[in-house]
C-alpha positions as CSV (number, residue, x, y, z in Angstrom):
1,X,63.4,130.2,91.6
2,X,64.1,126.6,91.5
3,X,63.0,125.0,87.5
4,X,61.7,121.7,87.3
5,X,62.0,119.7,84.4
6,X,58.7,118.6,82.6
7,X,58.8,115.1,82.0
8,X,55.9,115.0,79.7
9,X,57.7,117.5,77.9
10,X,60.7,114.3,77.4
11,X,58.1,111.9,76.5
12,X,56.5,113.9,73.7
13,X,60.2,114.2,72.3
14,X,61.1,110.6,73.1
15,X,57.9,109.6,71.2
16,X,58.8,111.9,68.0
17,X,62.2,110.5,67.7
18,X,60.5,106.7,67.2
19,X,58.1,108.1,64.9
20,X,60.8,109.5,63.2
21,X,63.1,106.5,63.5
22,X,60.2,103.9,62.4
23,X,59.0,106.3,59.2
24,X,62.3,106.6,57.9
25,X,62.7,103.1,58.1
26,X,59.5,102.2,56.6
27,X,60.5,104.6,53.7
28,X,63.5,103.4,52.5
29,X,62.4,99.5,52.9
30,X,59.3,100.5,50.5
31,X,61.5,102.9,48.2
32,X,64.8,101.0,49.0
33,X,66.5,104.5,48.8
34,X,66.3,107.2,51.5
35,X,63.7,110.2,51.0
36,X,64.6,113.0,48.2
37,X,64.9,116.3,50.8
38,X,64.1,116.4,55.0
39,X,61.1,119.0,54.1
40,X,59.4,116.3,52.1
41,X,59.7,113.6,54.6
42,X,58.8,116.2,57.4
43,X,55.6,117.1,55.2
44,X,54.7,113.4,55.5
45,X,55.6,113.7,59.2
46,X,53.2,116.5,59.3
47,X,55.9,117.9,61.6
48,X,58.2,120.9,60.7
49,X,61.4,121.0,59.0
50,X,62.9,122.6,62.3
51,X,60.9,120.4,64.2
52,X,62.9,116.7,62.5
53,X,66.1,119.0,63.1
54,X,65.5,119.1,67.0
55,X,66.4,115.0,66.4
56,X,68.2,114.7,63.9
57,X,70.8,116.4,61.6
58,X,70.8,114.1,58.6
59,X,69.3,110.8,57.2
60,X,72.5,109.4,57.9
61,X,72.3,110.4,61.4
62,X,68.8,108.5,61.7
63,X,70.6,105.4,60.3
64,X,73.6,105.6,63.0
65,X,71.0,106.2,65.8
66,X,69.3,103.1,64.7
67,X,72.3,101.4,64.9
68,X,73.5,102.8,68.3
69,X,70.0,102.0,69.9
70,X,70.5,98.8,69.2
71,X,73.8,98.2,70.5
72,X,73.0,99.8,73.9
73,X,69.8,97.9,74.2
74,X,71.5,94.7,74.0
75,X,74.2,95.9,76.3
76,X,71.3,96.8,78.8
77,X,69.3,93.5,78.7
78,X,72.1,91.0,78.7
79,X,73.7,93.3,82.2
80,X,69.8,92.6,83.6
81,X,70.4,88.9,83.7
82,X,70.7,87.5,87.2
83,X,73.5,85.4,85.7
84,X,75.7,88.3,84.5
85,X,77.5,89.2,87.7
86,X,79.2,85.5,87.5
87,X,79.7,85.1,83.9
88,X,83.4,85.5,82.9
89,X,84.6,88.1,80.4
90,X,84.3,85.2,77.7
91,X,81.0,84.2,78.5
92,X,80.0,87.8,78.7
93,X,81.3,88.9,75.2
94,X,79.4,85.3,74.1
95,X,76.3,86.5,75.6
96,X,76.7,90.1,73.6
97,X,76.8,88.5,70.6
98,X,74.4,86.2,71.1
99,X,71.9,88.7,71.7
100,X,73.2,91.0,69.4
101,X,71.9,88.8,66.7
102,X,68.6,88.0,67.8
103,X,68.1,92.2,68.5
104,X,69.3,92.8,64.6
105,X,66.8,89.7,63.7
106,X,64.0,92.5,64.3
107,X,65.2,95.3,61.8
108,X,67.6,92.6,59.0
109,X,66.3,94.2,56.4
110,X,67.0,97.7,56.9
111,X,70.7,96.2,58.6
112,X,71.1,94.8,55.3
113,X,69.9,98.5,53.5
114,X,72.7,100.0,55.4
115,X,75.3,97.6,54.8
116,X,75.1,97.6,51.3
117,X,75.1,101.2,51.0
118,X,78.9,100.8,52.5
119,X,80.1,97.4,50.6
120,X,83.8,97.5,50.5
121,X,84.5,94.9,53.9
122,X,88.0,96.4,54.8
123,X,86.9,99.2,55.9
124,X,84.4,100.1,58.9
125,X,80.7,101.6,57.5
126,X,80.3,105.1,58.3
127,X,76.9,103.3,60.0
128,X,79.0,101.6,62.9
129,X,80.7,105.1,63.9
130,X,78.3,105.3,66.7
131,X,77.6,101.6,67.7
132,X,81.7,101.3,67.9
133,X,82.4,103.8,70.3
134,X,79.2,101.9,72.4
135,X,80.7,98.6,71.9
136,X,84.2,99.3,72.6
137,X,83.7,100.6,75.8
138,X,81.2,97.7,76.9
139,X,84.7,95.7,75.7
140,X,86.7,97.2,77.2
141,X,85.2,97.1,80.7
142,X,84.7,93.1,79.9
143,X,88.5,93.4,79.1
144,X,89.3,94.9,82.0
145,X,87.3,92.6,84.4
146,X,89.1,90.1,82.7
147,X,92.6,91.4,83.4
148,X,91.8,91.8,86.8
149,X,90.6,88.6,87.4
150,X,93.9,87.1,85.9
151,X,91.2,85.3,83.3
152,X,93.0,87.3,80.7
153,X,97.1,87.8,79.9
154,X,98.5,91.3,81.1
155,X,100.3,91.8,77.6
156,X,102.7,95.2,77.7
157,X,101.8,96.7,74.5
158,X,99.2,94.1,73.5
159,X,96.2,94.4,76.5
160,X,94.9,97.9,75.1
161,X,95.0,96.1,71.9
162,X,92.3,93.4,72.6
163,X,89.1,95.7,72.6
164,X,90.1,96.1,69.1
165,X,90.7,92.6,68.0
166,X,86.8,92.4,69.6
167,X,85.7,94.9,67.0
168,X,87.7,93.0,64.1
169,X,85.1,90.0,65.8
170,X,82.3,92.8,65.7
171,X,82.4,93.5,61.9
172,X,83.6,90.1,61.2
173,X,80.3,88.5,62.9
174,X,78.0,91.0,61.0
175,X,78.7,90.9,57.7
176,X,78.8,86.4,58.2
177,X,75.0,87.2,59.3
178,X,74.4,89.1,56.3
179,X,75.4,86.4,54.5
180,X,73.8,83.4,56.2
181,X,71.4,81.8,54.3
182,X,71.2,78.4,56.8
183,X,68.3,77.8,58.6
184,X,67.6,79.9,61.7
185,X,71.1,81.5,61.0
186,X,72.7,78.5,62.7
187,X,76.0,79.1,60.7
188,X,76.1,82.6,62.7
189,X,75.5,80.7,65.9
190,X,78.6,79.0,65.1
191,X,80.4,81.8,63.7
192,X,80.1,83.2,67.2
193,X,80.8,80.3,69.2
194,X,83.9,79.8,67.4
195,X,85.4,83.3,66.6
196,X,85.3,84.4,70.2
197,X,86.4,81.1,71.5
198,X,89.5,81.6,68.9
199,X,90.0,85.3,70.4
200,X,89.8,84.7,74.1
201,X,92.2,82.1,73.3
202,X,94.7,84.4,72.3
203,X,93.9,86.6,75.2
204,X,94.7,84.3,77.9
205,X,98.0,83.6,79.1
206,X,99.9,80.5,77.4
207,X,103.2,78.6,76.5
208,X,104.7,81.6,74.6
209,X,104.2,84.3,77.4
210,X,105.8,81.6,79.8
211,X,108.7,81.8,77.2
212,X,108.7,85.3,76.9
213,X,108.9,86.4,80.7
214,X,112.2,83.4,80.6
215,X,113.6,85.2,78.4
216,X,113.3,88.6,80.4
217,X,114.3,86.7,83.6
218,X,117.7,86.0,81.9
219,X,118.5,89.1,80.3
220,X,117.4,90.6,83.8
221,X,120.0,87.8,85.6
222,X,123.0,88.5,82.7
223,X,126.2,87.0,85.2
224,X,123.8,83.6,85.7
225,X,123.5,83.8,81.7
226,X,127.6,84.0,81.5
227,X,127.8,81.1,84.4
228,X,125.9,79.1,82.4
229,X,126.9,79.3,79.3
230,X,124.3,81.2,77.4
């Protein structure tokens, strides 16, 4: 016999996992430090131990989903936008960002709580592990649209290298918000403009790969190098 999935059933869990999500948050903003033991914060739940383990493993884990869901959901409303289908892949990382922002407007305090559990800026917060697998594929599909189109250099060695230059942008672009005290964050505005400007730069083709596929073309043609005297 054929099962059928309950969808109620998906709600109800759906529903615990913001309830779980928004009370851990709440926590650590009022305590600024995460709950002593899961049993306790379950207690104030008035949900099981077992039951916050059906969600999550850790309070780390909470703090990577929060992190994650945000990511996607930006992903998810800037690909609704009629406009999307035409944007190139420049204007489409732009647009990410963009909305990236305005999404981590809505929880900067407990961004900032997370952040500063994980100050050293060289290397990537534990935090991100999540949201950085999300966002590199969503780059590397702009990348890749990008390639195709010819917006973007086909570099041997270098193209499979440029989703990770957008996360250097990624990290880069956070931790300037974090920082911006001007008015309506119009520094990070600029931040953006100007970093992925500078990035998609580099991507596209210019003077030096025009030199570079010279130089194959003579070491490719060596007796029309001898002839000429090179």
């Amino acid at each position: 016999m054929r099962r059928f999935r309950n969808p109620s059933k998906k709600i109800i869990t759906m529903a615990n996992t913001k309830k779980i999500q928004d009370s851990y948050i709440d926590y650590v903003l009022t305590n600024g430090e995460a709950p002593k033991s899961v049993y306790n914060f379950a207690k104030e739940l008035k949900m099981t131990e077992a039951e916050f383990y059906k969600h999550y493993a850790s309070f780390d884990a909470i703090e990577k989903a929060v992190w994650e869901d945000l990511t996607l959901a930006t992903i998810i409303n800037i690909k609704e936008q009629e406009v999307w289908p035409q944007y190139t892949a420049r204007e489409k990382m732009l647009s990410f960002f963009y909305g990236y922002i305005e999404l981590l407007k809505t929880k900067r305090s407990f961004i900032i709580y997370t952040l500063n559990k994980n100050p050293k800026k060289i290397t990537t917060p534990s935090v991100l592990t999540n949201a950085r697998k999300d966002f590199e594929s969503f780059a590397e599909d702009v990348v890749n649209e990008g390639l195709d189109s010819g917006e973007l250099a086909d570099r041997k060695y270098l193209s499979n290298k440029y989703k990770d230059a957008l996360w250097i942008q990624f990290t880069f672009i956070i931790r300037f918000w974090i920082e911006d005290d001007s008015a309506g964050f119009e520094k990070t505005d600029e931040a953006i403009e100007k970093g992925i400007n500078v990035t998609f730069d580099l991507f596209q083709r210019s003077p030096i790969d025009n030199l570079f596929e010279y130089g194959k073309f003579l070491t490719r043609n060596g007796k029309f190098k001898e002839k000429m005297g090179l």
